[in-house]
Backbone as CSV, one residue per row, in Angstrom:
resi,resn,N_x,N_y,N_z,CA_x,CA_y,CA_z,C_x,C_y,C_z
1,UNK,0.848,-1.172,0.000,0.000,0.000,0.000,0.897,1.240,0.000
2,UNK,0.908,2.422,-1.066,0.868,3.416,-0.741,1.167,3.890,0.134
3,UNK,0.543,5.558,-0.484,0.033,6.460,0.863,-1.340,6.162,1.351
4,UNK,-1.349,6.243,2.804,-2.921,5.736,3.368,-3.953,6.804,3.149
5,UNK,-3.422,8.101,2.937,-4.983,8.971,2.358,-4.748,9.113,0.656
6,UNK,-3.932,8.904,0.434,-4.226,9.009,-1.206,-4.743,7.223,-1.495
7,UNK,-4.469,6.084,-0.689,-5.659,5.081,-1.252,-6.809,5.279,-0.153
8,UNK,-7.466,5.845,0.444,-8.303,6.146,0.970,-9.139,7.172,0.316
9,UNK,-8.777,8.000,-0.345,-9.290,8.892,-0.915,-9.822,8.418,-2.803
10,UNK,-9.003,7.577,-3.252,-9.240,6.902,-3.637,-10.312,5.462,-4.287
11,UNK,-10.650,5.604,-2.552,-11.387,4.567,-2.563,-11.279,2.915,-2.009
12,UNK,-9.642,3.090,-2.727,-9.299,1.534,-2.395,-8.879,0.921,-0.348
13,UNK,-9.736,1.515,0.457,-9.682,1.627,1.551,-11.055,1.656,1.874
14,UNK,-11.834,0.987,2.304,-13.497,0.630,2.709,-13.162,0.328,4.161
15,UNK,-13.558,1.183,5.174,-13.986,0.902,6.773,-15.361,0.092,7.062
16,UNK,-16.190,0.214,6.102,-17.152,0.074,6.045,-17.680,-1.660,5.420
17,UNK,-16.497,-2.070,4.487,-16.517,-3.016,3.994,-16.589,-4.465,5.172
18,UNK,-17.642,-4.846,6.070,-17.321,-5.688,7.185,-18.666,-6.492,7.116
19,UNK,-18.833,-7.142,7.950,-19.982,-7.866,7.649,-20.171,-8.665,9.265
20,UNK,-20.724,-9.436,9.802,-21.092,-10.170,10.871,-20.611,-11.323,10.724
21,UNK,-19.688,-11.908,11.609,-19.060,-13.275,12.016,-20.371,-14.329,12.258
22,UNK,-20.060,-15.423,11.327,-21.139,-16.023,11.524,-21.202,-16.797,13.334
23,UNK,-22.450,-16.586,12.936,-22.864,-17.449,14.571,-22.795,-16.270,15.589
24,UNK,-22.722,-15.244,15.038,-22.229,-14.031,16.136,-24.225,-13.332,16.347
25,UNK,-24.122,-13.014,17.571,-25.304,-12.817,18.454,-26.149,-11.691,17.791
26,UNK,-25.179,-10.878,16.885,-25.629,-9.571,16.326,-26.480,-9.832,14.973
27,UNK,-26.843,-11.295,14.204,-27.494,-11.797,13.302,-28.436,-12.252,13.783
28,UNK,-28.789,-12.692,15.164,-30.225,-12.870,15.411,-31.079,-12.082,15.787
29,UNK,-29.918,-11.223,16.680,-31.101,-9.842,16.757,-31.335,-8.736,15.230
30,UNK,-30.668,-8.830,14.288,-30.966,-8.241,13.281,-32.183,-8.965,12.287
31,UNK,-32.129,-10.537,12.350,-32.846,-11.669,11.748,-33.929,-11.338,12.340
32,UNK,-34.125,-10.999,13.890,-35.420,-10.939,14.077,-36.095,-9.342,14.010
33,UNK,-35.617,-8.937,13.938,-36.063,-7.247,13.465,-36.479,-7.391,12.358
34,UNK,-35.874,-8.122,11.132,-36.345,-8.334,10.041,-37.402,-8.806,10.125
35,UNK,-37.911,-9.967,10.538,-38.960,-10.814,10.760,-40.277,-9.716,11.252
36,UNK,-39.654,-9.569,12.220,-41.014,-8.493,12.585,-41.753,-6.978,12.387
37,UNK,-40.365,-6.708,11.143,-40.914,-5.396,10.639,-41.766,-6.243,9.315
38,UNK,-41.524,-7.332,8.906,-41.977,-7.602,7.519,-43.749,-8.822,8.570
39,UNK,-43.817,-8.650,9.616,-44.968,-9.321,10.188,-45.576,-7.805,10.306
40,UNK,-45.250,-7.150,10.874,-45.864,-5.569,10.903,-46.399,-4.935,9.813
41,UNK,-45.378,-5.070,8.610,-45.942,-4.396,7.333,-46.933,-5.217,6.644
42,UNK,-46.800,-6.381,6.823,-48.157,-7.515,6.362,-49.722,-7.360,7.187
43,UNK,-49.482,-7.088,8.343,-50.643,-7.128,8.955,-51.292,-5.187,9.414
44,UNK,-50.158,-4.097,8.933,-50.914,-2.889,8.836,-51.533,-2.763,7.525
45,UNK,-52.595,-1.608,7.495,-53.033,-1.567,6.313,-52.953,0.162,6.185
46,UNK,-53.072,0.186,5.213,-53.108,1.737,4.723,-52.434,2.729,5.235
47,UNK,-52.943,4.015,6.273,-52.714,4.942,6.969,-51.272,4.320,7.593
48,UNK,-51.828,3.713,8.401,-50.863,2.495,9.236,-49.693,2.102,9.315
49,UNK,-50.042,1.276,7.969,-48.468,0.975,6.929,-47.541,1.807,6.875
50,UNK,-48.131,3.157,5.935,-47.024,4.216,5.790,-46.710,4.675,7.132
51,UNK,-47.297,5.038,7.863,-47.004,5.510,9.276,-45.797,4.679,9.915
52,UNK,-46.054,3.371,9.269,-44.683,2.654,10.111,-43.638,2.800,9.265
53,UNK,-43.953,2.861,8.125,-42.918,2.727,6.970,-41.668,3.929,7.209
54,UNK,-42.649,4.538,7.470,-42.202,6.428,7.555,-41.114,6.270,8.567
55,UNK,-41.614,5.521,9.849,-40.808,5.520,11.140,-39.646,4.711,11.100
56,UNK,-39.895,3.432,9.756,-38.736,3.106,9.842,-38.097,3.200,9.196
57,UNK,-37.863,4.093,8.164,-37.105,4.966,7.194,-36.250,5.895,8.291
58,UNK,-37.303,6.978,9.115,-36.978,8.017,9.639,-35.486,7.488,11.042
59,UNK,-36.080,6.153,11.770,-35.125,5.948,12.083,-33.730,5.112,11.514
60,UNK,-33.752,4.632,10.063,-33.045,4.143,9.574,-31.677,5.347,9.305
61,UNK,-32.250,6.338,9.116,-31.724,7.587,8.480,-30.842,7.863,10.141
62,UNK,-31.829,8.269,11.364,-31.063,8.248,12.802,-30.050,7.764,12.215
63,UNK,-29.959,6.282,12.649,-28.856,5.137,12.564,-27.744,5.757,12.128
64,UNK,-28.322,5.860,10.615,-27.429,6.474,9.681,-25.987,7.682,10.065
65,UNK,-26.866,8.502,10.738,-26.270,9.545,11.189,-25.342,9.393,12.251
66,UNK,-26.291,8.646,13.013,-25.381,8.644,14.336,-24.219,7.548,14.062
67,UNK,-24.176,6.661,13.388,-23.062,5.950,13.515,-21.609,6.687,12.192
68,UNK,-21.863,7.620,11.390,-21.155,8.767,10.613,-21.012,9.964,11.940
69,UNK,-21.167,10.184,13.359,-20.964,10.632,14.127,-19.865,9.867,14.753
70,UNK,-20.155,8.883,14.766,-19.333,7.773,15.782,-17.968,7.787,15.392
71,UNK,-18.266,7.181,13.897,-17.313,7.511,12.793,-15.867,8.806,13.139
72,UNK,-16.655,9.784,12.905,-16.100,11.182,12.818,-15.389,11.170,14.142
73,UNK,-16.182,11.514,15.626,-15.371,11.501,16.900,-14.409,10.396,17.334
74,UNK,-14.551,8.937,16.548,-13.645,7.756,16.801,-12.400,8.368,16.146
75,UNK,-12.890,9.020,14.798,-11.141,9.621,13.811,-10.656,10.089,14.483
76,UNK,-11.149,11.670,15.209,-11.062,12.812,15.596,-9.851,12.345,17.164
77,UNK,-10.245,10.668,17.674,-9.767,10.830,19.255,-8.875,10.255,19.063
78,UNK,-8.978,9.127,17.675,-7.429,8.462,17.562,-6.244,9.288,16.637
79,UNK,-6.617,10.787,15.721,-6.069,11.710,15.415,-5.312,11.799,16.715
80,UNK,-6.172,12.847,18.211,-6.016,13.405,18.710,-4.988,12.559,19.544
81,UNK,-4.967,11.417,19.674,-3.518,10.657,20.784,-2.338,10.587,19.828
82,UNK,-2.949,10.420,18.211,-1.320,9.966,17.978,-0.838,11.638,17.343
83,UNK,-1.269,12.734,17.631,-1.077,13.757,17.976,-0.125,14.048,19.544
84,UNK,-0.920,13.599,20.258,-0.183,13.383,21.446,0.999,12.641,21.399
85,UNK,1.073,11.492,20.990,2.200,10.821,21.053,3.496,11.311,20.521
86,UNK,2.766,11.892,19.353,4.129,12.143,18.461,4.658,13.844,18.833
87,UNK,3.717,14.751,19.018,4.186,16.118,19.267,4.028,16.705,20.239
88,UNK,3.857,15.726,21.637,4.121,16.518,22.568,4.809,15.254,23.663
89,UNK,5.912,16.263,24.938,6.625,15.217,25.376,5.990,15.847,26.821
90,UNK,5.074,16.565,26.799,4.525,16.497,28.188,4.138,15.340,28.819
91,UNK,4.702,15.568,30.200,4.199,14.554,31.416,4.496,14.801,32.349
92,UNK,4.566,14.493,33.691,4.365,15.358,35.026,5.879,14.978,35.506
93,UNK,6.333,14.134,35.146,8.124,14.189,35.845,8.562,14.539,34.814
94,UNK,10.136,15.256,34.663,10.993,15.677,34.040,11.890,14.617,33.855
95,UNK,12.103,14.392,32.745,13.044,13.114,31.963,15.160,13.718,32.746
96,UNK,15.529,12.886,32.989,17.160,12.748,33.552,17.582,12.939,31.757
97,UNK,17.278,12.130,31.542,17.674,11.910,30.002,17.375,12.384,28.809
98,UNK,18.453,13.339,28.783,18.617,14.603,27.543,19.128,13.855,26.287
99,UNK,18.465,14.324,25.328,18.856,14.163,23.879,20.209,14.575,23.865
């Protein structure tokens, strides 16, 4: 690889590219959300329907957001240490050992 923001920028760098380990706990609770939004949308009718439809668009979109939040402040804190690490030598004792 490269540089990591010129293949990131690029494209050829997906964070996003992941998927669920099978047998992992996070496929049944998603399996059954499925199940019961598609038992919900079968048994509303009309008004109803869209009303749920709406809600679960509206919070799909939440989701959406908040985890492109998560995203952003996760960059922002692991920026912010290896910031720390690298350009500053503060710490509360004074080093014996001079360059």
């Amino acid at each position: 690889m490269a540089n990591f923001i010129e293949e990131l920028f690029y494209g050829n760098i997906d964070p996003q590219s992941r998927g669920y380990r099978k047998e992992h706990r996070v496929i049944k609770v998603s399996d059954n959300m499925n199940d019961i939004e598609e038992k919900l949308t079968e048994r509303l009718q009309g008004e109803d329907k869209d009303l749920f439809l709406d809600f679960c668009n509206a919070y799909a979109e939440l989701m959406g957001e908040a985890e492109l939040d998560s995203f952003i402040v996760g960059f922002r804190l692991g920026a912010k240490m290896l910031f720390d690490v690298f350009c500053s030598d503060d710490a509360p004792f004074e080093s014996f050992l001079k360059d």
